[in-house]
N, C-alpha and C positions, 0 to 999 in steps of 0.2 A: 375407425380411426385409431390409428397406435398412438400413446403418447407414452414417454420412456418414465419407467420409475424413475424414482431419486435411488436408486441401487444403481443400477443405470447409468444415468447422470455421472455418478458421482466415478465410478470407475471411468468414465470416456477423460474426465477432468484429469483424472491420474493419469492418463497412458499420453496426453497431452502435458502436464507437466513434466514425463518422463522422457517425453520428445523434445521439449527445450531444453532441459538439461544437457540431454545427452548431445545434443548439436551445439550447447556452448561449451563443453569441455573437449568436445572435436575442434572448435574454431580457435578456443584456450592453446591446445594440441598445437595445432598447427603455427599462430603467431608465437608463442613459445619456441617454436622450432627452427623458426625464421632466422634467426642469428647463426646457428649453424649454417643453413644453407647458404646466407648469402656469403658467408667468410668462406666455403670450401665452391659456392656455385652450384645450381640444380644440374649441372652437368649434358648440359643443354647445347648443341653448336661446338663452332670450333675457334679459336682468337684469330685475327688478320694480325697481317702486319702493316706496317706505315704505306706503304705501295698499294695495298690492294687498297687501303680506306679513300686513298688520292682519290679514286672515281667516284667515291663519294661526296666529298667535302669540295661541293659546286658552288657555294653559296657564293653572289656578287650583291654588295652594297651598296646604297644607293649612290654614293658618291664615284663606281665606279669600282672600287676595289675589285680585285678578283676574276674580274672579265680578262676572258682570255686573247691569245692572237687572233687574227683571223678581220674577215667587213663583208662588207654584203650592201646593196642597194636595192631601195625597191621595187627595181624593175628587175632585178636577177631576182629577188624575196617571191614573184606573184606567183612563177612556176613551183616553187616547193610547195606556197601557201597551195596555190590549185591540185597540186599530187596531195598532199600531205595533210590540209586543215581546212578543206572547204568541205569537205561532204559532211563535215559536223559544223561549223563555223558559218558554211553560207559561202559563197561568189566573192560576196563585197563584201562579209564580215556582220552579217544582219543577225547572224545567228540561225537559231532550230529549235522546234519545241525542245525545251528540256536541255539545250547549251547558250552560253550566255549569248550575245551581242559583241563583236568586239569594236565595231566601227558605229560613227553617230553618238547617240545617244546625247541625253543631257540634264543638268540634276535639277532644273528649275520647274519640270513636269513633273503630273501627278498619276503616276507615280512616277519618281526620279530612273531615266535608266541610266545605270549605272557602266560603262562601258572603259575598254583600257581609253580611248579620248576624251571622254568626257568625266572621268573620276580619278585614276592611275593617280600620283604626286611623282614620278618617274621612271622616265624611260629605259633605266637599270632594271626595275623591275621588270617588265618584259620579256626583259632578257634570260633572265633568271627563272625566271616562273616559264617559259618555253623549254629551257634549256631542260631542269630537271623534271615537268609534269609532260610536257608534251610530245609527240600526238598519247592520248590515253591507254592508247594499250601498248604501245613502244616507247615509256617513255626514255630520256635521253640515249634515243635513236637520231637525233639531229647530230650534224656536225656542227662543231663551234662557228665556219661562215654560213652552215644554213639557217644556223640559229640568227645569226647576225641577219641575214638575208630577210625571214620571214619577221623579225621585230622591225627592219625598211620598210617593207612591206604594211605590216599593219600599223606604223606611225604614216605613212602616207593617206593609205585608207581612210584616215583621221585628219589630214592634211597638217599634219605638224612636220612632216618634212618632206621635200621634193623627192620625186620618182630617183633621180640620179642620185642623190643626196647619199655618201656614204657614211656609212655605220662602222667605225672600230671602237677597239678601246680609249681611243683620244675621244673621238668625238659624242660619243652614244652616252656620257655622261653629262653633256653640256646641251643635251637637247632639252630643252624647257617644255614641260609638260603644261597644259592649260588649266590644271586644276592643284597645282603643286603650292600654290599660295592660300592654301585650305588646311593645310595639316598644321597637325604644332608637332615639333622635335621633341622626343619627351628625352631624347637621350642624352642631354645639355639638360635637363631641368632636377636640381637639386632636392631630396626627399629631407 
């Protein structure tokens, strides 16, 4: 059985001290150096302009803001849902191993499922959250009515609005969600 001198020992200890040193005046190095880079930039990419970031900057608020032109009904929403969001989603929105639920559910079982009808606080959100995540590997591959179309669609699923029931920017903020009397606005609430 080997068991190491204190010769040994004592040198593994040193080439280990020598190892932390020397990795903290590399990390020293480097946050030190930090101030340069960020005032000249790692040089990384190239800058947009106001036009290209446009396709970016999707964001719709609850209240509405931001939603663009365009409506959609649930009964025009089923056929995109059925091309577009059922082979992960489910038919009627049941879900898939491993993708949530989006229709049903409800938060008084155990365990709560949590679904856009039964949890959401609004039907902006929807909107929103299709608009720029979905379908997962395309996303905002929708067009603004198919986006409009497939949020018909799965607020119907849910029965919080008729098959015909159209969806624009008027009305897709005044849809009353069933669990929207659950949240607290923290954005009104004074620090």
């Amino acid at each position: 059985m080997f068991t190491p001198d204190r010769k040994h020992h004592s040198l593994k200890n040193r080439f280990g001290k020598r190892t932390t040193l020397l990795q903290s005046l590399a990390v020293f190095g480097l946050l030190s150096a930090s101030p340069v880079m960020a005032a000249d930039g790692p040089g990384l990419g190239k800058p947009i302009d106001e036009a290209q970031l446009q396709g970016w900057d999707l964001i719709v608020q609850p209240d509405g803001t931001g939603l663009p032109e365009g409506s959609g009904t649930g009964a025009q929403g089923q056929a995109v849902y059925e091309q577009k969001c059922a082979a992960c989603h489910g038919m009627q929105g049941e879900g898939m191993p491993g993708v949530p639920a989006l229709a049903g559910g409800s938060l008084t079982t155990t365990p709560p499922l949590m679904t856009v009808g039964s949890y959401w606080p609004h039907a902006s959100t929807i909107y929103d959250y299709v608009r720029r995540a979905m379908p997962p590997l395309a996303p905002k591959s929708l067009s603004n009515t198919e986006v409009y179309q497939v949020t018909a669609y799965v607020l119907q699923l849910n029965g919080i609005v008729e098959r015909d029931f159209v969806l624009d920017s008027t009305s897709l903020p005044k849809v009353k969600m069933p669990n929207s009397g659950n949240f607290i606005d923290r954005s009104q609430v004074q620090q």
